[in-house]
MDAnalysis code that builds the backbone (N, CA, C; Angstrom):
import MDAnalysis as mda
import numpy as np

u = mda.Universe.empty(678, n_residues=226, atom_resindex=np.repeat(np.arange(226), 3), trajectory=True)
u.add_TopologyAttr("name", ["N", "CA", "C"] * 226)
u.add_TopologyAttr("resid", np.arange(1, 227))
u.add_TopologyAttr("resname", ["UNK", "UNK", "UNK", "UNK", "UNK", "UNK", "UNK", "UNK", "UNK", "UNK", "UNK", "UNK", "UNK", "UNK", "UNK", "UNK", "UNK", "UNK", "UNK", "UNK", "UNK", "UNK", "UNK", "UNK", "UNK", "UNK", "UNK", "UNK", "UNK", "UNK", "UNK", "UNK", "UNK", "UNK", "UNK", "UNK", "UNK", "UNK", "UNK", "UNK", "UNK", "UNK", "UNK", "UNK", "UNK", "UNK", "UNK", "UNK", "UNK", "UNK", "UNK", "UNK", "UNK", "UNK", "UNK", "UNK", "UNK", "UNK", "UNK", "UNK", "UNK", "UNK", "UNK", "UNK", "UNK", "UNK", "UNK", "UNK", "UNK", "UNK", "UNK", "UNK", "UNK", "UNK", "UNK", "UNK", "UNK", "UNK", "UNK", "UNK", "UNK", "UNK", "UNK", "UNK", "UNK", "UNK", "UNK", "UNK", "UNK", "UNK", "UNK", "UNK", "UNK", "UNK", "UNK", "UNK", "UNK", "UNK", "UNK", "UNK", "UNK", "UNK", "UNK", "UNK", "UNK", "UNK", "UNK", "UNK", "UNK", "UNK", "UNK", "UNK", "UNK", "UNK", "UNK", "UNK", "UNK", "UNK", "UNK", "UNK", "UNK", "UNK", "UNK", "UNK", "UNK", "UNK", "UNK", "UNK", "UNK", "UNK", "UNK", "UNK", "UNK", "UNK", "UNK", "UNK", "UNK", "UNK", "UNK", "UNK", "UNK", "UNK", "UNK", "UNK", "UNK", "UNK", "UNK", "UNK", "UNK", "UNK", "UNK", "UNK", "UNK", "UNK", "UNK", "UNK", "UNK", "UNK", "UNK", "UNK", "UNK", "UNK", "UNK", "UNK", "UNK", "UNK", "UNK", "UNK", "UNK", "UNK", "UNK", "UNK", "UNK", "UNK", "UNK", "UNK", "UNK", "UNK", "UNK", "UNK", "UNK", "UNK", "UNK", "UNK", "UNK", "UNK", "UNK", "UNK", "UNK", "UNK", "UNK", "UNK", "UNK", "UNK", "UNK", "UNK", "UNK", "UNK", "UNK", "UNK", "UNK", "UNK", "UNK", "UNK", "UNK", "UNK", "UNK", "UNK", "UNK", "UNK", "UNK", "UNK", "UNK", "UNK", "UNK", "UNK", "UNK", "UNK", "UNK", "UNK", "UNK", "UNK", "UNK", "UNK", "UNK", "UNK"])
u.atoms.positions = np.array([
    [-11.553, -4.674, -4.469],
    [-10.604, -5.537, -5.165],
    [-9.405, -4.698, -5.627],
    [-8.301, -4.986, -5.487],
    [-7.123, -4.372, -5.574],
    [-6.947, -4.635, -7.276],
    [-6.104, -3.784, -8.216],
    [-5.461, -4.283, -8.984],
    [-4.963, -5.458, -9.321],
    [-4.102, -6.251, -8.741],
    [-3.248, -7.500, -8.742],
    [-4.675, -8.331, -8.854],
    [-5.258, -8.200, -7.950],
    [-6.696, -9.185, -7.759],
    [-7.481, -9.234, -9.060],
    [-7.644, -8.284, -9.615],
    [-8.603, -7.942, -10.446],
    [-7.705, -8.509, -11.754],
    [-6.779, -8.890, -12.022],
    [-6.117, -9.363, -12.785],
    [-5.573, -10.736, -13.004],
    [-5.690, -11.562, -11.409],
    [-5.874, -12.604, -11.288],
    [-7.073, -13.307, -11.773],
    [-8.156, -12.748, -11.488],
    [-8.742, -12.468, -11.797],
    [-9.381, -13.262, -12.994],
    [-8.887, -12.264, -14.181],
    [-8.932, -12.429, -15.478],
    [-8.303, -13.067, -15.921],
    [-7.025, -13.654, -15.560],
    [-5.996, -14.331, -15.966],
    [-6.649, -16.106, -15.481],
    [-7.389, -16.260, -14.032],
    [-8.037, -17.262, -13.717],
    [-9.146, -18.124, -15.290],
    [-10.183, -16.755, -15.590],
    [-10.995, -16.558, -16.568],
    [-10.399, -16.871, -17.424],
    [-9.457, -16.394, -17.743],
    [-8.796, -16.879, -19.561],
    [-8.018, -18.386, -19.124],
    [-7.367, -18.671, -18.204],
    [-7.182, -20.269, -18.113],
    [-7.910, -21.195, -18.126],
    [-9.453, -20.661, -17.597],
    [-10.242, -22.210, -17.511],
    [-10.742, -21.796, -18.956],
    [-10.821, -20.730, -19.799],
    [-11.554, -21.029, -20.842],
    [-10.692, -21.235, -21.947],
    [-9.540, -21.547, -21.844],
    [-8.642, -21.406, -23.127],
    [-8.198, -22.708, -22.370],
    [-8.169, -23.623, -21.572],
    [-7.249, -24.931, -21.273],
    [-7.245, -25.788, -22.115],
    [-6.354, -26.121, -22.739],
    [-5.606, -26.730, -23.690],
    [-5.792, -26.727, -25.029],
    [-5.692, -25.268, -25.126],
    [-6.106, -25.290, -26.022],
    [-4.919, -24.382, -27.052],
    [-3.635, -24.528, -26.148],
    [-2.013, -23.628, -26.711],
    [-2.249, -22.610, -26.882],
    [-3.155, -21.590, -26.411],
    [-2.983, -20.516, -26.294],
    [-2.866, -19.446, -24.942],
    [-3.010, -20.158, -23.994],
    [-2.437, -19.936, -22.456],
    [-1.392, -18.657, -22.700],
    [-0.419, -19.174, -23.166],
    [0.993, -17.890, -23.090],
    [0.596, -16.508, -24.416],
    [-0.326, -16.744, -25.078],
    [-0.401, -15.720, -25.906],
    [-0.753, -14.687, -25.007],
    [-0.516, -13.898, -23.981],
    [-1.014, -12.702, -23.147],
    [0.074, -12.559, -21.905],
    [0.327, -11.462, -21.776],
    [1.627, -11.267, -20.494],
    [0.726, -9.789, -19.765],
    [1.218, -9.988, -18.314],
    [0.550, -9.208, -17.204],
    [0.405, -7.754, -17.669],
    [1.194, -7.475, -18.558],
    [1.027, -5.746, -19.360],
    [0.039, -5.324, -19.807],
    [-0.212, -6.393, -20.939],
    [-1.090, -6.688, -22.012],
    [-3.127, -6.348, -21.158],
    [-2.643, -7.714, -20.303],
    [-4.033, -7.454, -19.493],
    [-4.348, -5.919, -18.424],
    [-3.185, -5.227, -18.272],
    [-3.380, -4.431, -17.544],
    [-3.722, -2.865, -18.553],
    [-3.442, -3.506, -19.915],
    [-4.039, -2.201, -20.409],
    [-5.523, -2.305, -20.783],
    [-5.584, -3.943, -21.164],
    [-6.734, -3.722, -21.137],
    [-8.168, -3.690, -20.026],
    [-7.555, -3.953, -18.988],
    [-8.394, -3.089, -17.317],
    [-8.911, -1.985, -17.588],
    [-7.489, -1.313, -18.044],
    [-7.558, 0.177, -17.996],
    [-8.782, 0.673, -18.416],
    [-8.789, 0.341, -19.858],
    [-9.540, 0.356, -21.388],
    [-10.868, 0.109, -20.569],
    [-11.244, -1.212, -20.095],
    [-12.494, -1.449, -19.508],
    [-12.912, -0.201, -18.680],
    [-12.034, -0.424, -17.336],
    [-11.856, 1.032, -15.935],
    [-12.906, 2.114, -16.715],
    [-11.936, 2.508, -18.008],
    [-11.955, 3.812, -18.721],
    [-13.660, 3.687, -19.313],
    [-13.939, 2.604, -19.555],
    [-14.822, 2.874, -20.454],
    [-16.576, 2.856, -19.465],
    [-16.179, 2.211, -18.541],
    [-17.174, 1.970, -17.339],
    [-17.089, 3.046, -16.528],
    [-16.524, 4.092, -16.175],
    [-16.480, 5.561, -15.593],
    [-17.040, 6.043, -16.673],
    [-16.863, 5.992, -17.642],
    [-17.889, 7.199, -18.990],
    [-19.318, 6.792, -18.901],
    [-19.329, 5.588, -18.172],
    [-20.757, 4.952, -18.287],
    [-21.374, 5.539, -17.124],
    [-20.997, 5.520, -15.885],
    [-21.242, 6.220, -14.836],
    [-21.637, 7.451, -15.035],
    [-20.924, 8.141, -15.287],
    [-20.876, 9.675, -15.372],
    [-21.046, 10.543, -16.454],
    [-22.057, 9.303, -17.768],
    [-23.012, 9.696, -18.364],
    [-24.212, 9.857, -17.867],
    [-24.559, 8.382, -17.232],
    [-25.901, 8.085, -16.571],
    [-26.269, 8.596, -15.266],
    [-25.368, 8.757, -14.198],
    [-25.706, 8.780, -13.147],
    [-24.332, 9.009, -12.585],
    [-24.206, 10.589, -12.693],
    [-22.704, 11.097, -12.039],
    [-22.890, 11.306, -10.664],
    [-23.636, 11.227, -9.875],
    [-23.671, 11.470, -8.582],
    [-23.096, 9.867, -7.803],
    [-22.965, 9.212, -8.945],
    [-22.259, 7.576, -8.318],
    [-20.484, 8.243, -7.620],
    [-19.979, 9.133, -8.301],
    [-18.989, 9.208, -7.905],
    [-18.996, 10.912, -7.204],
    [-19.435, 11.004, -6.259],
    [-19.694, 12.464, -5.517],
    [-18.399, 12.707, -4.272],
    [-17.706, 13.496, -4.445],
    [-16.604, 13.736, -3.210],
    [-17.309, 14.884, -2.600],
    [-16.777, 15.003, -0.853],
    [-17.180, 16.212, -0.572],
    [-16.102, 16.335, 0.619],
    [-15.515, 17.506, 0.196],
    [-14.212, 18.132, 1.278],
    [-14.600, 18.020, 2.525],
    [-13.550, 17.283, 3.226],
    [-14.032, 16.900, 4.586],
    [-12.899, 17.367, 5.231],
    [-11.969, 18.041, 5.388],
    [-10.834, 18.859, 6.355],
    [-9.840, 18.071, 6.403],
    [-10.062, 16.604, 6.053],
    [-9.316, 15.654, 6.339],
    [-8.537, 14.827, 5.216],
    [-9.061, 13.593, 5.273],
    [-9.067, 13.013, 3.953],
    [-9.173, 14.000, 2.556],
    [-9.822, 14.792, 2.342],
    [-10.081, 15.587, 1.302],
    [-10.256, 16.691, 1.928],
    [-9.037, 17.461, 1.701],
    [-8.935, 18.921, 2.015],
    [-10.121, 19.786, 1.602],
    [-10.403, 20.879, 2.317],
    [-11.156, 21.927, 2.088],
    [-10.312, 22.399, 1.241],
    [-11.345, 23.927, 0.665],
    [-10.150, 24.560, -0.099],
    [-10.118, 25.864, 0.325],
    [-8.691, 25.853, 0.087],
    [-8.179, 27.276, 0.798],
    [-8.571, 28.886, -0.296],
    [-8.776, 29.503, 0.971],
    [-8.819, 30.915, 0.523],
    [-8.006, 31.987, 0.776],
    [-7.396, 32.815, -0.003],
    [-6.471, 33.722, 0.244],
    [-7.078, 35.267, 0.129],
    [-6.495, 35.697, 1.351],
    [-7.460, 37.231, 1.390],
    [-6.857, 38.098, 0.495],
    [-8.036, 38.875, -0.027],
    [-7.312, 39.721, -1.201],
    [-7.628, 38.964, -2.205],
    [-7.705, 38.067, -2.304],
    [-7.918, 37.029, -3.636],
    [-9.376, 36.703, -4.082],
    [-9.797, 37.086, -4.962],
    [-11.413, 36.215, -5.441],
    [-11.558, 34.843, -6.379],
    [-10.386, 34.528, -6.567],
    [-10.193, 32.748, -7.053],
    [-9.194, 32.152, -6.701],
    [-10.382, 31.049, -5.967],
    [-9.896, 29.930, -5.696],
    [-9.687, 28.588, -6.773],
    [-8.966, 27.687, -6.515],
    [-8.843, 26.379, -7.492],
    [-9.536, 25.632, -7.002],
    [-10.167, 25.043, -7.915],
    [-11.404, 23.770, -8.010],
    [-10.585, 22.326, -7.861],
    [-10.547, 21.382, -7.045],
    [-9.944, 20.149, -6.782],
    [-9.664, 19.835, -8.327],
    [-8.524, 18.896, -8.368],
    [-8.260, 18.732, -9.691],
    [-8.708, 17.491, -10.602],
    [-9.471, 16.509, -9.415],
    [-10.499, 15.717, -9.837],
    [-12.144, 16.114, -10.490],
    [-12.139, 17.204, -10.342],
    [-13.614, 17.697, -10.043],
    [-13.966, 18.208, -12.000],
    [-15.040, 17.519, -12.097],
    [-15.536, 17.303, -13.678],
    [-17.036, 18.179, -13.900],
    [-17.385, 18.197, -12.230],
    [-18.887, 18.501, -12.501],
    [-20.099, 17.768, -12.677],
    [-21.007, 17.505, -12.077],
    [-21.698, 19.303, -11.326],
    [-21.389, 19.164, -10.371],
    [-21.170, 20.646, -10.042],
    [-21.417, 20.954, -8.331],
    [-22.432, 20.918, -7.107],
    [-22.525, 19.895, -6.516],
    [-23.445, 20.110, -5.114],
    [-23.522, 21.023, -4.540],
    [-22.650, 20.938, -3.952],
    [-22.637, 21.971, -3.005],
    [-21.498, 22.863, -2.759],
    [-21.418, 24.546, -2.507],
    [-20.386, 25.022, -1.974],
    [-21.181, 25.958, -0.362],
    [-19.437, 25.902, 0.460],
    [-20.638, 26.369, 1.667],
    [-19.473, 27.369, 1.939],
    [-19.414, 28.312, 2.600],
    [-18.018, 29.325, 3.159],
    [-17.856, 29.046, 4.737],
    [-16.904, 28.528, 4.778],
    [-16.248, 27.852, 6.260],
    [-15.331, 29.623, 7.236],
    [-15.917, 29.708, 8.102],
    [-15.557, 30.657, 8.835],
    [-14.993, 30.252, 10.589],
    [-14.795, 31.423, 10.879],
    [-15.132, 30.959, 12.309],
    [-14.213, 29.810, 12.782],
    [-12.872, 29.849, 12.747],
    [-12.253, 28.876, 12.855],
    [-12.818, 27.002, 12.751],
    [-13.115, 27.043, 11.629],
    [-13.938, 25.707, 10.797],
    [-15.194, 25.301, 11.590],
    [-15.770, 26.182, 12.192],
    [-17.218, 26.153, 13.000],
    [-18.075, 26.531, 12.379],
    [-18.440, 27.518, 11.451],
    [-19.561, 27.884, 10.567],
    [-19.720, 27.951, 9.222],
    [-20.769, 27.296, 8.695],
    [-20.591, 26.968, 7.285],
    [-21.850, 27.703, 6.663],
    [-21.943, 28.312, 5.594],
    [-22.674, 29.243, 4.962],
    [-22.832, 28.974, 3.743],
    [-23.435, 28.537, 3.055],
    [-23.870, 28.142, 1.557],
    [-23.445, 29.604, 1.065],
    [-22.866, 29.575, -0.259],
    [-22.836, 30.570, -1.292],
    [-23.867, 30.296, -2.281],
    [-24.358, 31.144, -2.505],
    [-25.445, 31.747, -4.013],
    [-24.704, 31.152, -5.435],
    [-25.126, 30.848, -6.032],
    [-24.716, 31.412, -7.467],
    [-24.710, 32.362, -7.897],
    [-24.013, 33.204, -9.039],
    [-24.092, 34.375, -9.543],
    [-23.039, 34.551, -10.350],
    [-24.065, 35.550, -11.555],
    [-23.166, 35.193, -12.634],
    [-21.401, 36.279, -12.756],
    [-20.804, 35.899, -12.902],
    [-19.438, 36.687, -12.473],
    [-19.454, 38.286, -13.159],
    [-20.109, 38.384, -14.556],
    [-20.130, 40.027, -15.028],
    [-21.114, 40.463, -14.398],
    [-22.387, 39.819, -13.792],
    [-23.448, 40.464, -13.094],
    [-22.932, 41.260, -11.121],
    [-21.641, 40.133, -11.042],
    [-20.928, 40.790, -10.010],
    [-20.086, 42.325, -10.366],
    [-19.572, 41.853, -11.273],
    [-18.443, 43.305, -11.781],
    [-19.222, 44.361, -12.206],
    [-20.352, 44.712, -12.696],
    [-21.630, 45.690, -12.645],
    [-21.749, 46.084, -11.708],
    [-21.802, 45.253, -10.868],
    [-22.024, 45.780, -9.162],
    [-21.104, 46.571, -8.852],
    [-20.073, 46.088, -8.536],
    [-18.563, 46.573, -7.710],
    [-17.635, 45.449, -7.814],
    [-16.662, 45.750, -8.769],
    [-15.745, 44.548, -8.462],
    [-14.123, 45.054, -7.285],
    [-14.676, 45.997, -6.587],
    [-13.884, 46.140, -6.178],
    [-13.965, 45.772, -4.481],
    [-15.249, 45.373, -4.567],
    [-15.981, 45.447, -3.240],
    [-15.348, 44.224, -2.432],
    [-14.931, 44.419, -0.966],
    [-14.221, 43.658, -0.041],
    [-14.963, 43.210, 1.285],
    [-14.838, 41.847, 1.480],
    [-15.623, 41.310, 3.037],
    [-15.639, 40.231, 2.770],
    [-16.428, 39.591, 3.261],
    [-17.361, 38.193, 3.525],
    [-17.929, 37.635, 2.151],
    [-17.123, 36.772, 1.711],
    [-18.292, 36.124, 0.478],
    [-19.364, 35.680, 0.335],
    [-20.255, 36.112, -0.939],
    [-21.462, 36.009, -0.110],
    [-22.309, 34.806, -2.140],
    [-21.878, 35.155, -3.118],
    [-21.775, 34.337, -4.282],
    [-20.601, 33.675, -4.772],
    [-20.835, 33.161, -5.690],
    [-19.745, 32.255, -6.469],
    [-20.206, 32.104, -8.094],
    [-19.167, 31.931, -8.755],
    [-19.056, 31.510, -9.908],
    [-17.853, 30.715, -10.376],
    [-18.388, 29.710, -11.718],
    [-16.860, 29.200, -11.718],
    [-16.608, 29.513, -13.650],
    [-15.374, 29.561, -13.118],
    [-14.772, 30.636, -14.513],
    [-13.747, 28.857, -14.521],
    [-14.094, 28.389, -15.823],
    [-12.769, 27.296, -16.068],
    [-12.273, 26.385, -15.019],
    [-11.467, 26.331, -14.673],
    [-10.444, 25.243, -13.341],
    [-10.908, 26.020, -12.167],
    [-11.545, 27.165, -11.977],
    [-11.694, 28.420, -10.627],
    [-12.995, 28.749, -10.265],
    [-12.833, 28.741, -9.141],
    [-14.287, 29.186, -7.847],
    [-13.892, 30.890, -8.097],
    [-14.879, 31.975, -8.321],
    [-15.053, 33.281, -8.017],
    [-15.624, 33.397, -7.333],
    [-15.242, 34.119, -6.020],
    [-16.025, 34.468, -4.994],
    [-16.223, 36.344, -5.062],
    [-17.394, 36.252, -4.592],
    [-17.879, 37.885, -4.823],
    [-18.788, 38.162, -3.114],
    [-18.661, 39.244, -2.364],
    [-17.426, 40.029, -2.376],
    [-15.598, 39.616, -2.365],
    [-15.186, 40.137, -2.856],
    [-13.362, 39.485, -2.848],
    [-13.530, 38.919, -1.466],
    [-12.525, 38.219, -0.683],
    [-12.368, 38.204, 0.551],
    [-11.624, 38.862, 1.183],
    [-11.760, 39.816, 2.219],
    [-11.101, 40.599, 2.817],
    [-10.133, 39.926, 4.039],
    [-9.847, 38.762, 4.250],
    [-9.151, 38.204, 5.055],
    [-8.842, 36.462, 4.930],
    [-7.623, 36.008, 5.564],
    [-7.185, 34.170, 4.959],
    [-8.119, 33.650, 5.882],
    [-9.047, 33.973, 6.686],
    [-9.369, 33.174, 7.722],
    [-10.721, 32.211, 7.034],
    [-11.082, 32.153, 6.047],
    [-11.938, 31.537, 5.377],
    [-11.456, 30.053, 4.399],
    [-12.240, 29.250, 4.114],
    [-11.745, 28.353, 3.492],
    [-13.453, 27.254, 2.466],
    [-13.594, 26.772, 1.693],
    [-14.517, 26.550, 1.079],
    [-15.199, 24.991, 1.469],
    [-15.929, 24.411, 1.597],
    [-16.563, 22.952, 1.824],
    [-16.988, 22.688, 0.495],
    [-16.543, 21.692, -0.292],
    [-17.430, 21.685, -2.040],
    [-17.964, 20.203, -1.759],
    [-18.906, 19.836, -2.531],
    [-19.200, 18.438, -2.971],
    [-19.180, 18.633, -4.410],
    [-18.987, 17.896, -4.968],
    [-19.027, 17.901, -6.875],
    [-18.440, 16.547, -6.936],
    [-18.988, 16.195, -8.213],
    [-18.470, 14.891, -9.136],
    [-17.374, 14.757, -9.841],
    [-16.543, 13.888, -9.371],
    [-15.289, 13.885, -9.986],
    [-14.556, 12.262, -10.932],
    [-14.095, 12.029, -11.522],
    [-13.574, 11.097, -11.999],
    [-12.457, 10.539, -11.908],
    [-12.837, 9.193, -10.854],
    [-11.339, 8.550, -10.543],
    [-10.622, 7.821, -11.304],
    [-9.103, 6.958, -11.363],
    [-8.614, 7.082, -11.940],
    [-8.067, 5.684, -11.702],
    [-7.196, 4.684, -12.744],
    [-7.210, 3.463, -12.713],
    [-5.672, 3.718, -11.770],
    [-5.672, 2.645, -10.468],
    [-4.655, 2.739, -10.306],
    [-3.309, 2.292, -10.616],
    [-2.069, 2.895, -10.270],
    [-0.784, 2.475, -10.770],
    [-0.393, 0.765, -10.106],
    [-0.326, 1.293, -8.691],
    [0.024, 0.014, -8.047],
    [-0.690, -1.239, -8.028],
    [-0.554, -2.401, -8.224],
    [-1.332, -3.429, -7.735],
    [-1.914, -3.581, -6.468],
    [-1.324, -3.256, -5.572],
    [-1.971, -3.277, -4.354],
    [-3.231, -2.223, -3.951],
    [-3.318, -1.290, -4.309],
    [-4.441, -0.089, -4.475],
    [-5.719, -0.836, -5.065],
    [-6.564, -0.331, -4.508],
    [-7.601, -0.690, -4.417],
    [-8.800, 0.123, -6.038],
    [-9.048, -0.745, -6.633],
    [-10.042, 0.099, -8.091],
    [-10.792, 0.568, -7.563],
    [-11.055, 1.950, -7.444],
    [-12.086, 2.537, -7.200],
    [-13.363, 2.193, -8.167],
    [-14.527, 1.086, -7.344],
    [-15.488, 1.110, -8.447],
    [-16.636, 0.710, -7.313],
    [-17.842, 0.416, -7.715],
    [-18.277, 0.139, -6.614],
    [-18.627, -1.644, -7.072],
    [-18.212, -2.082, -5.700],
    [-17.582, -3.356, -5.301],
    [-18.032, -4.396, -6.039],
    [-19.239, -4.471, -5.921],
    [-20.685, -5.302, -6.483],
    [-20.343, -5.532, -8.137],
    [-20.126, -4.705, -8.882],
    [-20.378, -4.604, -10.298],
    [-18.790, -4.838, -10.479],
    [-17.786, -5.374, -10.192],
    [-16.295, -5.073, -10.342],
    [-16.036, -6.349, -11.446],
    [-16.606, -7.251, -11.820],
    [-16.373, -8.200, -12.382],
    [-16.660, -7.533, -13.985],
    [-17.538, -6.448, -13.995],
    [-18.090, -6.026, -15.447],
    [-16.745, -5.466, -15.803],
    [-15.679, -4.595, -14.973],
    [-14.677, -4.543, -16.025],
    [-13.834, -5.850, -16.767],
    [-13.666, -6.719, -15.624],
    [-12.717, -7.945, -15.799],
    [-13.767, -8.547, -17.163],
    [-15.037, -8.352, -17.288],
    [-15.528, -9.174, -18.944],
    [-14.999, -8.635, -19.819],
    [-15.553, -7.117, -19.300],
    [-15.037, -6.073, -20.557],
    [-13.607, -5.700, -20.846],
    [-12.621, -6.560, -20.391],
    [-11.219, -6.328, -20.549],
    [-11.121, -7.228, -21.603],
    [-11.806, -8.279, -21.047],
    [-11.831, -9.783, -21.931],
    [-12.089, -9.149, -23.794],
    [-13.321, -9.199, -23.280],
    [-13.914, -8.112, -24.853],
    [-13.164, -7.653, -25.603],
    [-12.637, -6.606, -24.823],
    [-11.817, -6.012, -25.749],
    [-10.308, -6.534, -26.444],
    [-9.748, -7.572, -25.286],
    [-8.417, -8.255, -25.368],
    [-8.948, -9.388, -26.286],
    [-9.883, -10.287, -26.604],
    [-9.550, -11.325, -27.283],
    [-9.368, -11.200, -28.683],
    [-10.201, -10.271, -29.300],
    [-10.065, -10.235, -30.879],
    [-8.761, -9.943, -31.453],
    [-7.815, -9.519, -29.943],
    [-6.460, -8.795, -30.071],
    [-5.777, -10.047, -30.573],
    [-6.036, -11.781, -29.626],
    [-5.152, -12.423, -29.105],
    [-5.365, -13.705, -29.876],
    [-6.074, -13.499, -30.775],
    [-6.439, -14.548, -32.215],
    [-6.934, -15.924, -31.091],
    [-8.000, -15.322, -30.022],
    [-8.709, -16.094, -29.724],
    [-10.012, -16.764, -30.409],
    [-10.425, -18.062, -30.914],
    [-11.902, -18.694, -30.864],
    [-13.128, -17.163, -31.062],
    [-13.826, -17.128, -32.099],
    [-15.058, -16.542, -31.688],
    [-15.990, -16.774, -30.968],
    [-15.889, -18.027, -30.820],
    [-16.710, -18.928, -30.072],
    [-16.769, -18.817, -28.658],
    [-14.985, -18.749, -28.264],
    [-14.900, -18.228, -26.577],
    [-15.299, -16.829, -26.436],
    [-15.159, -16.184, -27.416],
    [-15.181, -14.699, -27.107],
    [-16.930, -14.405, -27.308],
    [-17.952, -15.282, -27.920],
    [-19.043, -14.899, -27.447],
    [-19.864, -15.635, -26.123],
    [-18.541, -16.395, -26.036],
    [-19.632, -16.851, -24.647],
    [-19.111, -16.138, -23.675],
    [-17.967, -15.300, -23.554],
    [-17.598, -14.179, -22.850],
    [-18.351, -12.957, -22.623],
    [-18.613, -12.462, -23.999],
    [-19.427, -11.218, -24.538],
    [-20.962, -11.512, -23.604],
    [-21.135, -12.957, -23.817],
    [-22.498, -13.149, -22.948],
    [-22.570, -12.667, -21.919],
    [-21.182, -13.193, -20.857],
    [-21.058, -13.091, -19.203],
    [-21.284, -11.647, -19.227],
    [-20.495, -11.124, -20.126],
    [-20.174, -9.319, -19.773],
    [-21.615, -8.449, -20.101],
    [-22.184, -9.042, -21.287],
    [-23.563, -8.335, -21.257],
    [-24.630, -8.797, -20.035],
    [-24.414, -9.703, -19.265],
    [-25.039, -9.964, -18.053],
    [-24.859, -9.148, -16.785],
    [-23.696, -8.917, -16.617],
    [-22.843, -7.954, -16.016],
    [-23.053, -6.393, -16.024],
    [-23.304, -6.205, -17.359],
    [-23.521, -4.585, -17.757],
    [-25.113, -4.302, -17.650],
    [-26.079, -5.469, -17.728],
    [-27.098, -5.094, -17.732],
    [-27.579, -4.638, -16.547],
    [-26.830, -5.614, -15.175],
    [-27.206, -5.164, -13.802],
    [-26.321, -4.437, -13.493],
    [-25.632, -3.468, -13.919],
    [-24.767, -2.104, -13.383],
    [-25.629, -0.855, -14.176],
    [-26.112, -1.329, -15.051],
    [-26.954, -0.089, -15.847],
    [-28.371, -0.149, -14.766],
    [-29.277, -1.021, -14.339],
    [-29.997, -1.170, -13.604],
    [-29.858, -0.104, -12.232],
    [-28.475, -1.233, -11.683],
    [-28.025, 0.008, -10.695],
    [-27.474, 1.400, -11.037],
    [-27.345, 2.023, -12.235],
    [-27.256, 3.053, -12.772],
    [-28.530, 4.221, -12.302],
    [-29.528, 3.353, -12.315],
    [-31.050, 3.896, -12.901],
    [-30.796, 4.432, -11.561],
    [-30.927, 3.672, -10.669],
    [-31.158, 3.995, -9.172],
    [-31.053, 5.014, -9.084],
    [-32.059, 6.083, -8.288],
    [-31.275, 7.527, -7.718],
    [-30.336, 7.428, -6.591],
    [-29.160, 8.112, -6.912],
    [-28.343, 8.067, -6.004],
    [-28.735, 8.764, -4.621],
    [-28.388, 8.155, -3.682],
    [-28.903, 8.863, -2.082],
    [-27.655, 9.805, -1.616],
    [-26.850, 10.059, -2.132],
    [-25.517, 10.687, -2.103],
    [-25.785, 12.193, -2.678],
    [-26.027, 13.363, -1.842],
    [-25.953, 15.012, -2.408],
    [-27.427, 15.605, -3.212],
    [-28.356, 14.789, -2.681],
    [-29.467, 14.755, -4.090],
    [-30.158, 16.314, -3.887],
    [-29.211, 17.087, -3.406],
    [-29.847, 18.677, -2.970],
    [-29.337, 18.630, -4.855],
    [-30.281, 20.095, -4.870],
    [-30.588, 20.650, -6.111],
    [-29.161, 20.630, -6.911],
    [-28.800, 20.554, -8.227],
    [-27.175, 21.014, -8.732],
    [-27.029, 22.531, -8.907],
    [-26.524, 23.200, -8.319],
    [-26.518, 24.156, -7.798],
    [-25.117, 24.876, -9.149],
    [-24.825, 23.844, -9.909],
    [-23.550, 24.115, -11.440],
    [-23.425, 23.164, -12.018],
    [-23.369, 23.189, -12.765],
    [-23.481, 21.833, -14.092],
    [-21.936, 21.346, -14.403],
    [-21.092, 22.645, -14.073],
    [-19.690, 22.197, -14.324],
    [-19.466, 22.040, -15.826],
    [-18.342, 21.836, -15.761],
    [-17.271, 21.912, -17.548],
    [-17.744, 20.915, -18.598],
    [-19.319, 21.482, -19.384],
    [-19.666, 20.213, -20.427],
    [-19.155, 20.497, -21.654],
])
């Protein structure tokens, strides 16, 4: 469901339940779009309290760039979506033909070693926004494969599509409601038979919450920025 849709949407919802009742014009397309947001916002915290592997990216060369490595360099930048945990990291060689899982390891337990030491990466650590790779890399011909959990973002345009998953998309449009009517000196009355729809709504997205996700379920290999 696109933006625009998802707002029709709601705007459908608040006409049949407010008809004639002169309060139709109390709300303009702004108004409802912050409160999407507000919902959007508050249903991703729900996700990615319960069950962050709902939203799992994994660098595909394409659509979602790998990430680049610079020789001479031992940090790389972590996608700027990426919240944590980490699935997976693998070291792409071999003109994008061979992929090699990196270790964990802790970054001063590397510099004990040799931090001066040059080749083939063979651990990782992440220091803040950055991948450490240990040994440094001794050449650009390398590049990283990650999967990790990241948090998407409400979109600008109407036409863009809400990233949510498809099924449960109506739980923001209640929970916009929710939050917009006490704003809009609506009826308590409409606003709990609203509150009803939306706790109906939230109960079967928490359900599908429970679910284990079939998406990366290899070990978390980093917990990422808590």
């Amino acid at each position: 469901m696109t933006k625009a849709g998802m707002r029709n949407i709601m705007l459908r919802i608040l006409d049949e339940r407010l008809s004639n009742t002169g309060l139709e014009t109390h709300y303009t397309a702004t108004d409802i779009d912050d409160y999407m947001e507000q919902a959007f916002e508050w249903a991703i915290g729900l996700i990615l309290r319960k069950n962050p592997k709902k939203f799992c990216r994994r660098t595909n060369g394409s659509t979602y760039s790998h990430l680049p490595v610079v020789g001479g360099e031992d940090m790389v930048d972590l996608p700027g979506d990426f919240i944590g945990p980490l699935y997976s990291i693998e070291l792409i060689s071999g003109g994008d033909v061979q992929f090699r899982p990196l270790s964990f390891r802790d970054y001063s337990d590397c510099l004990k070693e040799d931090n001066t030491l040059e080749g083939e990466p063979l651990c990782f650590d992440i220091l803040g926004s950055q991948i450490f790779l240990w040994p440094k890399p001794s050449g650009s011909s390398y590049s990283l494969r990650v999967a990790y959990a990241y948090s998407p973002s409400f979109p600008v345009s109407d036409s863009v599509e809400v990233e949510f998953p498809k099924a449960y998309q109506m739980l923001i449009v209640y929970k916009a409601l929710c939050f917009a009517i006490p704003n809009w000196g609506i009826s308590d009355t409409i606003l709990a038979k609203i509150s009803a729809d939306c706790d109906s709504h939230e109960m079967g997205f928490i359900e599908y919450l429970n679910k284990p996700s079939q998406v990366y379920e290899s070990e978390i290999i980093f917990k990422g920025n808590e």
